[in-house]
C-alpha positions as CSV (number, residue, x, y, z in Angstrom):
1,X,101.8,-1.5,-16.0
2,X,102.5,-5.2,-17.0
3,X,100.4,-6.7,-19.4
4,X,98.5,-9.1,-16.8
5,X,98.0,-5.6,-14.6
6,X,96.0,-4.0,-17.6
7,X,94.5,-7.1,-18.2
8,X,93.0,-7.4,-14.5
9,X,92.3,-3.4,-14.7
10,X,90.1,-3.7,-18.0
11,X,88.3,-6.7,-16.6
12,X,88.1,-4.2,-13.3
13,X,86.2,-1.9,-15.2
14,X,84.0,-4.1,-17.1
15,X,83.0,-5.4,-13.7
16,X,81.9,-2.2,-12.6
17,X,80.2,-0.4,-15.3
18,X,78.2,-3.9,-15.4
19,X,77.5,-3.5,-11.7
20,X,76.3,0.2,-12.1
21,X,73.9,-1.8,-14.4
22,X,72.4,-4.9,-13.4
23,X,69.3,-3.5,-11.8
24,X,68.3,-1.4,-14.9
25,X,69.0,-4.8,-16.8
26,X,66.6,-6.9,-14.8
27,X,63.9,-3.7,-14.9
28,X,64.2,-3.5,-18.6
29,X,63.9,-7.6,-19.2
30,X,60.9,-7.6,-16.7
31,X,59.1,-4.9,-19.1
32,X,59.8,-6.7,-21.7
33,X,58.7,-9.9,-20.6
34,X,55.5,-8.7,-19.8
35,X,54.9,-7.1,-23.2
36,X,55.4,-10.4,-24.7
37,X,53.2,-12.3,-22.2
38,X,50.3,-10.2,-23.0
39,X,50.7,-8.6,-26.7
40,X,51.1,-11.5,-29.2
41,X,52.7,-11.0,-32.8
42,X,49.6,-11.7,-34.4
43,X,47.8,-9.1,-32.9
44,X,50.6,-6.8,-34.0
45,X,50.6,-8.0,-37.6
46,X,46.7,-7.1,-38.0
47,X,47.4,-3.5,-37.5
48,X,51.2,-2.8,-38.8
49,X,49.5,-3.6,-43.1
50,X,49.7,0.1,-43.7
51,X,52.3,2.5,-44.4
52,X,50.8,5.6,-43.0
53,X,51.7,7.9,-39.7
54,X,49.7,5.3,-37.7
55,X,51.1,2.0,-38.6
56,X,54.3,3.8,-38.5
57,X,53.8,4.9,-34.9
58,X,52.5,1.9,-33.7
59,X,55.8,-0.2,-35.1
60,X,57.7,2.0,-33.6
61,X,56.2,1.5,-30.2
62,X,55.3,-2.4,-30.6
63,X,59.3,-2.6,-30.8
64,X,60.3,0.0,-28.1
65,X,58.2,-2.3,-25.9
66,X,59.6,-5.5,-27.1
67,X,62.7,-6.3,-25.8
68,X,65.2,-8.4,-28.1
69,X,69.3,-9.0,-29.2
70,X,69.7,-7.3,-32.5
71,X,69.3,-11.2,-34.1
72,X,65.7,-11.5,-32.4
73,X,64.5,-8.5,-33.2
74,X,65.6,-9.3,-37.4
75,X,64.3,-12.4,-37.1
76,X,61.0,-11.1,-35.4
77,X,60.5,-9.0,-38.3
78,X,61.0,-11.3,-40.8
79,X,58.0,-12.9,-39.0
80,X,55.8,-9.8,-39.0
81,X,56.8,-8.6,-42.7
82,X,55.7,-12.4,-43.9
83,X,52.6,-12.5,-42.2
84,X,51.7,-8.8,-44.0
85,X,52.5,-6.2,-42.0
86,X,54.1,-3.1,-44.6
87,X,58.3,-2.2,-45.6
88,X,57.4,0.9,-43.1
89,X,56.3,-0.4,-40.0
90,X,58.1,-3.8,-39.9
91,X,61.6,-3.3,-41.7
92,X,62.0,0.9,-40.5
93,X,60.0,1.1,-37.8
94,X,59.4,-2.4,-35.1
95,X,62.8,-3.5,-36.3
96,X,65.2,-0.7,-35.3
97,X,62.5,-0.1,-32.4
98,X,63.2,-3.2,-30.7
99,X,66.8,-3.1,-31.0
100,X,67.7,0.7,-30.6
101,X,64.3,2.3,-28.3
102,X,64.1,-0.3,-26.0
103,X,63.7,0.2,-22.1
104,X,66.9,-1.5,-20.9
105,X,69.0,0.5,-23.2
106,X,67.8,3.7,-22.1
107,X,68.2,2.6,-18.6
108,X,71.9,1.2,-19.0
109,X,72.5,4.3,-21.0
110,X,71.2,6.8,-18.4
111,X,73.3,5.0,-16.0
112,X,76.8,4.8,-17.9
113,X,76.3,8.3,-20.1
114,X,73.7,10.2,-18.5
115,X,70.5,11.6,-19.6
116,X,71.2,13.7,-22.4
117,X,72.4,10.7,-24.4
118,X,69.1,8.7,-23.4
119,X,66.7,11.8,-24.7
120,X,68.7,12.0,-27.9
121,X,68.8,8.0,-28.4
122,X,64.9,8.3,-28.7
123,X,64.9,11.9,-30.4
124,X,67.6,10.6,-32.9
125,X,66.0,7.4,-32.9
126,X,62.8,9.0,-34.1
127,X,64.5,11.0,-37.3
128,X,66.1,7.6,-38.4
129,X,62.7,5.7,-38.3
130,X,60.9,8.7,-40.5
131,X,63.8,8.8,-42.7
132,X,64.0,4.7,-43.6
133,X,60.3,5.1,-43.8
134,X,61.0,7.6,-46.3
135,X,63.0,6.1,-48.3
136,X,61.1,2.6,-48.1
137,X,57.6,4.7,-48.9
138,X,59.1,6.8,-51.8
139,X,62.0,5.2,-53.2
140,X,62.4,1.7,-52.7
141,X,60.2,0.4,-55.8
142,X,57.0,-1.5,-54.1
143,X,57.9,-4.2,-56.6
144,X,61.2,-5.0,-54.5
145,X,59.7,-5.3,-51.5
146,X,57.2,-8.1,-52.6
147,X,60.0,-9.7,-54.6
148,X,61.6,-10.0,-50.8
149,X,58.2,-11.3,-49.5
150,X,57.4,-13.9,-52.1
151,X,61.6,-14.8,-51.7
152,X,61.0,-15.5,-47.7
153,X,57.8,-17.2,-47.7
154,X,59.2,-19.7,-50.7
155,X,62.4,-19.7,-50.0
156,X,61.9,-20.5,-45.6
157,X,60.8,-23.6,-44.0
158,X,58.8,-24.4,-41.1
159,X,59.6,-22.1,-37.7
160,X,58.2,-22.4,-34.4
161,X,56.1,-18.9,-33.9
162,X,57.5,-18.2,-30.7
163,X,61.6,-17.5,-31.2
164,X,61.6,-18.0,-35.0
165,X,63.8,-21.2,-34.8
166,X,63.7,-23.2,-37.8
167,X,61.9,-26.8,-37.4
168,X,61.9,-30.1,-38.9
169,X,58.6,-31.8,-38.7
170,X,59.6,-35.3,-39.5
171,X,62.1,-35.0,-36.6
172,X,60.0,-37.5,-33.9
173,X,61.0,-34.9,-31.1
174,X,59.5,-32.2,-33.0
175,X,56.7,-30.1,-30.6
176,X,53.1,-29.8,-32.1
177,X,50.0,-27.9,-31.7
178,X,46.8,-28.6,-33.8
179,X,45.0,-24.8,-33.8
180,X,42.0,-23.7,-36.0
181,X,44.7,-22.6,-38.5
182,X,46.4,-25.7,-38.9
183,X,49.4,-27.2,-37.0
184,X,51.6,-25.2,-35.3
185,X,55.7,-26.9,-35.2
186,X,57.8,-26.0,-31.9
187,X,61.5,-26.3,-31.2
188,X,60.7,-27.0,-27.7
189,X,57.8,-27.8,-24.8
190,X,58.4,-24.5,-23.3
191,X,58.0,-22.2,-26.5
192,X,54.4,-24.2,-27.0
193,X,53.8,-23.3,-23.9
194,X,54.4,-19.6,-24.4
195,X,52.7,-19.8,-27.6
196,X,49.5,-21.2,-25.7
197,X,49.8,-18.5,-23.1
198,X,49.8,-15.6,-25.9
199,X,46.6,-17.1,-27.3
200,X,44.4,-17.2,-24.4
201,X,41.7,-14.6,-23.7
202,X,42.5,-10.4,-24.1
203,X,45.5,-9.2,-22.3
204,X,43.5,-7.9,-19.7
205,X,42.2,-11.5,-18.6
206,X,46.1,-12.5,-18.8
207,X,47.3,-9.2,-16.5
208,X,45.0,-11.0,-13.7
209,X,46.0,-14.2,-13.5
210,X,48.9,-16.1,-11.6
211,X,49.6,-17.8,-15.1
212,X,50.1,-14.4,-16.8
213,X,52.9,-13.6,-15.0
214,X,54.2,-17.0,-15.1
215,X,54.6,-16.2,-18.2
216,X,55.8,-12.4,-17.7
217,X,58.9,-14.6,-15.6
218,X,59.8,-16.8,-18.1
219,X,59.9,-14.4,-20.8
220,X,62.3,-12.3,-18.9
221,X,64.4,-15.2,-18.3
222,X,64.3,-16.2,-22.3
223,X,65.4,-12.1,-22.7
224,X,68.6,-13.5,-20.3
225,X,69.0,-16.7,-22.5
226,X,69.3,-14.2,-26.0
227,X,71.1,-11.6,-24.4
228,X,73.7,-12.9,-22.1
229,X,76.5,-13.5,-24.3
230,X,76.3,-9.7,-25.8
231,X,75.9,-8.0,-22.7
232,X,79.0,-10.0,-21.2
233,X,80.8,-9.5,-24.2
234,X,80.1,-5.7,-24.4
235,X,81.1,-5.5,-20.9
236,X,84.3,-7.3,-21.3
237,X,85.5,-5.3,-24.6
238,X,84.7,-2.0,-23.2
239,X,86.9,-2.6,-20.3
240,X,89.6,-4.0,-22.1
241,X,90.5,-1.7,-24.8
242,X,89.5,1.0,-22.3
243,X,92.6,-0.3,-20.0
244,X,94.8,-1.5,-23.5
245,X,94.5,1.0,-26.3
246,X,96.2,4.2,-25.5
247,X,94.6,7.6,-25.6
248,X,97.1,8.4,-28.8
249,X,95.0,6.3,-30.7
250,X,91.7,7.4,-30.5
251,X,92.7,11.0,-30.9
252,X,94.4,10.3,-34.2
253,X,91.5,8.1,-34.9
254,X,88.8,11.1,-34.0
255,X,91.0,13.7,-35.1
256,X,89.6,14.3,-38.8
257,X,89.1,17.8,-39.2
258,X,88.9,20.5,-36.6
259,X,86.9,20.0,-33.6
260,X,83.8,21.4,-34.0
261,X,82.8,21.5,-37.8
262,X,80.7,20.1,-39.5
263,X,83.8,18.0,-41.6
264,X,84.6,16.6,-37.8
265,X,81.1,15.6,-36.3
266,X,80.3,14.2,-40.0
267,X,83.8,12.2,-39.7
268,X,82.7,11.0,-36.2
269,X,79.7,10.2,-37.3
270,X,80.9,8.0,-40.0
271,X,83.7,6.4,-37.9
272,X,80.9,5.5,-35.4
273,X,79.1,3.6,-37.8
274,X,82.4,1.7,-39.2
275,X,83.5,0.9,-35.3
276,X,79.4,-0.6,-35.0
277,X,80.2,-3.2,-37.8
278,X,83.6,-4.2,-37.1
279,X,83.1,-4.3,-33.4
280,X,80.3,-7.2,-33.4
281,X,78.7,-6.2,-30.8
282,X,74.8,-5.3,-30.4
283,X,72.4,-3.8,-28.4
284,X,72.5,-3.3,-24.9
285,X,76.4,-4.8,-25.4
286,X,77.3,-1.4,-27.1
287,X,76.8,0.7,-24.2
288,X,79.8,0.5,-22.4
289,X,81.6,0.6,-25.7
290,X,80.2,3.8,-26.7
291,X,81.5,5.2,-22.9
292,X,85.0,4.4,-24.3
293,X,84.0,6.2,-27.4
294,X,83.1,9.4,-26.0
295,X,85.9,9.4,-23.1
296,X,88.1,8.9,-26.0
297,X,86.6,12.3,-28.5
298,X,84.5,11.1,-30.7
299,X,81.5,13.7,-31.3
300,X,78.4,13.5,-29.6
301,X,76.8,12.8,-32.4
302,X,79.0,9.8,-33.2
303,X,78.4,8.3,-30.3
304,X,74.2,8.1,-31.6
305,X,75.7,6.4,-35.1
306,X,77.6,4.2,-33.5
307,X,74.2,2.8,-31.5
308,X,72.6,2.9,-34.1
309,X,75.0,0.6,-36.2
310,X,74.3,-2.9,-34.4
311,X,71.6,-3.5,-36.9
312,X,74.0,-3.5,-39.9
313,X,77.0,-5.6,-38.1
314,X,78.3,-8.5,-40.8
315,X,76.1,-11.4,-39.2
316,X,73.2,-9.5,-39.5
317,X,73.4,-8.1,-43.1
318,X,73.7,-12.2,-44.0
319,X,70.4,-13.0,-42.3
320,X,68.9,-10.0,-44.2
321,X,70.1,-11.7,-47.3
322,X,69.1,-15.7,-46.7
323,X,65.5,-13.4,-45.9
324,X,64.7,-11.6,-48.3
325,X,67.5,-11.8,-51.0
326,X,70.7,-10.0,-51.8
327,X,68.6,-6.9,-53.3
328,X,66.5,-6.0,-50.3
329,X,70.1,-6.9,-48.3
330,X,72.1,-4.3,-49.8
331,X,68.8,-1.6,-49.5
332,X,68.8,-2.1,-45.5
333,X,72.8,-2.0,-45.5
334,X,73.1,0.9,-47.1
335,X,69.9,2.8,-46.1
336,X,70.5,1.8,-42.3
337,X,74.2,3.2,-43.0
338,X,73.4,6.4,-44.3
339,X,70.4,7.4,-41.8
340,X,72.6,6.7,-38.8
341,X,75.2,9.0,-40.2
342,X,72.6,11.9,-41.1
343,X,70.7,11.2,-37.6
344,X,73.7,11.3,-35.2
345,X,75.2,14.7,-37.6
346,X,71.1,16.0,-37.0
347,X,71.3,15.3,-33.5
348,X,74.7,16.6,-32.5
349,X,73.6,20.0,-34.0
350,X,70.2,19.4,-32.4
351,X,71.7,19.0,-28.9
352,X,74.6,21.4,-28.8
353,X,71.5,24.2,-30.0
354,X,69.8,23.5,-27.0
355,X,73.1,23.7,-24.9
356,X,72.7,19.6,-23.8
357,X,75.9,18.4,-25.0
358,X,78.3,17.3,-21.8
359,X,81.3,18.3,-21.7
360,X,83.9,16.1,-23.5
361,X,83.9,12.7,-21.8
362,X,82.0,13.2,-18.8
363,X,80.0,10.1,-18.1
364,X,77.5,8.9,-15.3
365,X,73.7,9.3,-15.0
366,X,71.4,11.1,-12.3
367,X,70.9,8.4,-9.6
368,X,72.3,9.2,-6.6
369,X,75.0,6.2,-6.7
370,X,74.6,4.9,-3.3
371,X,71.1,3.5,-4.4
372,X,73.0,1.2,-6.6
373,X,73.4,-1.6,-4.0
374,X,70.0,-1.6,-2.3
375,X,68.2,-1.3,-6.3
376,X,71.0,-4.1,-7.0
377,X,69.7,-6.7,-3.9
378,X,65.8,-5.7,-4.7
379,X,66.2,-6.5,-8.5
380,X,68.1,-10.0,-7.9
381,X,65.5,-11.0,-5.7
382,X,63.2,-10.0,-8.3
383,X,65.5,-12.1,-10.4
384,X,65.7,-15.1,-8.6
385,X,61.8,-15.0,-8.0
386,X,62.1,-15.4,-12.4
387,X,64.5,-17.7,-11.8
388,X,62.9,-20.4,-9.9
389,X,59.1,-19.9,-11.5
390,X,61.4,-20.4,-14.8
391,X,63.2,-23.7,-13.7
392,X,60.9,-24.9,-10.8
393,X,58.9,-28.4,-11.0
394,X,55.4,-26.5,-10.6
395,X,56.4,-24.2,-13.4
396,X,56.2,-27.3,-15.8
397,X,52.6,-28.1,-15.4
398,X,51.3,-24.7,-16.2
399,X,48.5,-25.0,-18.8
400,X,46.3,-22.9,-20.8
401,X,43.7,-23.6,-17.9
402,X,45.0,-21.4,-15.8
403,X,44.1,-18.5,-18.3
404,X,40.6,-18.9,-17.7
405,X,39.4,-16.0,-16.1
């Protein structure tokens, strides 16, 4: 096969594994969409201040809900950790929550690898939250951690509350809001808008009203605007070194130790985590990677690290850095490192005692496949409904008024 054949066949089979996927996608960013129209992040902060079971649980499902790229969901809890809430339920907890628990991950994954990776995504997910919070709780020094908050709040400028972007307020462009807090900067019309949306009434007078899921739309489309680029690009590197890098490879390269012990699913493990840095790519974008992965041997368990690595990739460890030091940097790095490892070794154990490991590079979820074109044509109508209340003319004049229950 020429090099412009393999070429055409990896872009073949990003194509289709993306295809398998776009209905789950729009589902997920729907969900998501609504969580943010009607939970806002200062009603989060007020009950994530404590590092107990509760505050713990509630990050945990706070982020699951959310729906963010690995960079949103950083800088989101940059936001929440400033504003107060604890190390445990912001930097453990919300943070690998909205990044690795999310709805359209579980969806995609369910679809591409089938539902015994999806359980142990949130079972594995689970034992990494518990053991960051661990480690944050009981041996992290307290000391550090406000070091890291003092360091952000002196150290960051203005941002707009909504997507975190930083703002200049002598710029004469620059959005405003006067609130009973002070003034509120904006990098744009629409994110005052959203903010405005979040503050009026209880979610329950929001769920009933046609501005509500105004809102609900244009949230989903903003989950589009973050994600795009790392879905597309996850799709278009799994295909391509699936179609380019022969089998050879990845069996020499998941070949430490003999298949089976504990020195193999450690090494695969580990190698997951490695191939999570170097690859770039986060989120939903790993899913079709990790296919590639487990077509190619790497353990079952390897395949959970390597998820679980997008929140440690080389861009990301510099934003932990300009946030909250070089310190606090190298604690999530290394922390975040070593709990993927020991949760994807826990959960490979966990799963082949309960007999739910698949055989060897079988892939594919539950749904009967020829629902994918009919869930397909519902969910881009439901998309294009987004669409249009995003970009329409009437969708410019909503205003907190329509709120008002």
């Amino acid at each position: 096969m020429s090099v412009s054949e393999t070429f055409v066949e990896g872009l073949r089979l990003g194509g289709e594994m993306f295809w398998e996927t776009w209905w789950a996608l729009v589902l997920g960013f729907t969900i998501a969409g609504a969580v943010e129209a009607f939970v806002s992040e200062e009603k989060m902060t007020q009950v994530l201040g404590g590092s107990g079971l509760r505050e713990l649980g509630l990050g945990s499902l706070f982020g699951a809900a959310s729906s963010s790229c690995s960079f949103g969901a950083v800088a989101t809890t940059k936001s929440l950790f400033k504003k107060g809430a604890s190390p445990v339920a912001s930097l453990a907890a919300f943070q690998f929550a909205s990044t690795n628990l999310v709805i359209e991950l579980g969806l995609v994954m369910w679809i591409l690898l089938g539902w015994e990776f999806v359980i142990a995504d949130y079972v594995a997910g689970v034992i990494l939250i518990v053991l960051l919070a661990f480690i944050f709780k009981y041996i992290v020094p307290d000391g550090w951690f406000t070091v890291a908050r003092e360091y952000l709040q002196n150290q960051e400028g203005i941002r707009d509350p909504v997507c975190g972007m930083e703002v200049d307020p002598t710029e004469t462009d620059t959005v405003t809001l006067e609130t009973s807090g002070g003034t509120e900067y904006f990098c744009s019309a629409e994110c005052k808008r959203r903010y405005q949306e979040q503050q009026q009434g209880t979610w329950r007078e929001r769920l009933l009203t046609v501005g509500g899921w105004k809102a609900v739309s244009r949230n989903a489309i903003g989950e589009w605007q973050m994600l795009w680029k790392d879905i597309v690009a996850g799709f278009l590197v799994a295909g391509l070194i699936g179609a380019f890098v022969p089998r050879a490879w990845w069996t020499t390269l998941f070949g430490i130790g003999t298949q089976g012990t504990f020195g193999w699913i450690f090494a695969s493990a580990v190698i997951g985590v490695v191939v999570g840095i170097v690859t770039f790519v986060c989120s939903v974008g790993n899913v079709p990677f990790a296919v590639i992965l487990w077509n190619n041997g790497i353990a079952f368990g390897g395949v959970m690290s390597f998820i679980f690595a997008d929140l440690i990739v080389p861009t990301i460890d510099d934003a932990y850095r300009r946030y909250y030091g070089l310190r606090i940097a190298g604690v999530l790095f290394v922390s975040i490192f070593a709990t993927a490892v020991v949760s994807g070794v826990v959960i490979h154990y966990l799963w082949g005692g309960l007999g739910l490991i698949p055989p060897q590079g079988q892939v594919g979820g539950t749904a009967p496949r020829g629902y994918t074109t009919w869930l397909n044509a519902g969910f881009t109508l439901v998309f294009a409904v987004q669409a249009y209340l995003m970009y329409s003319p009437e969708s410019e004049g909503v205003s907190a008024h329509e709120h008002a229950p």
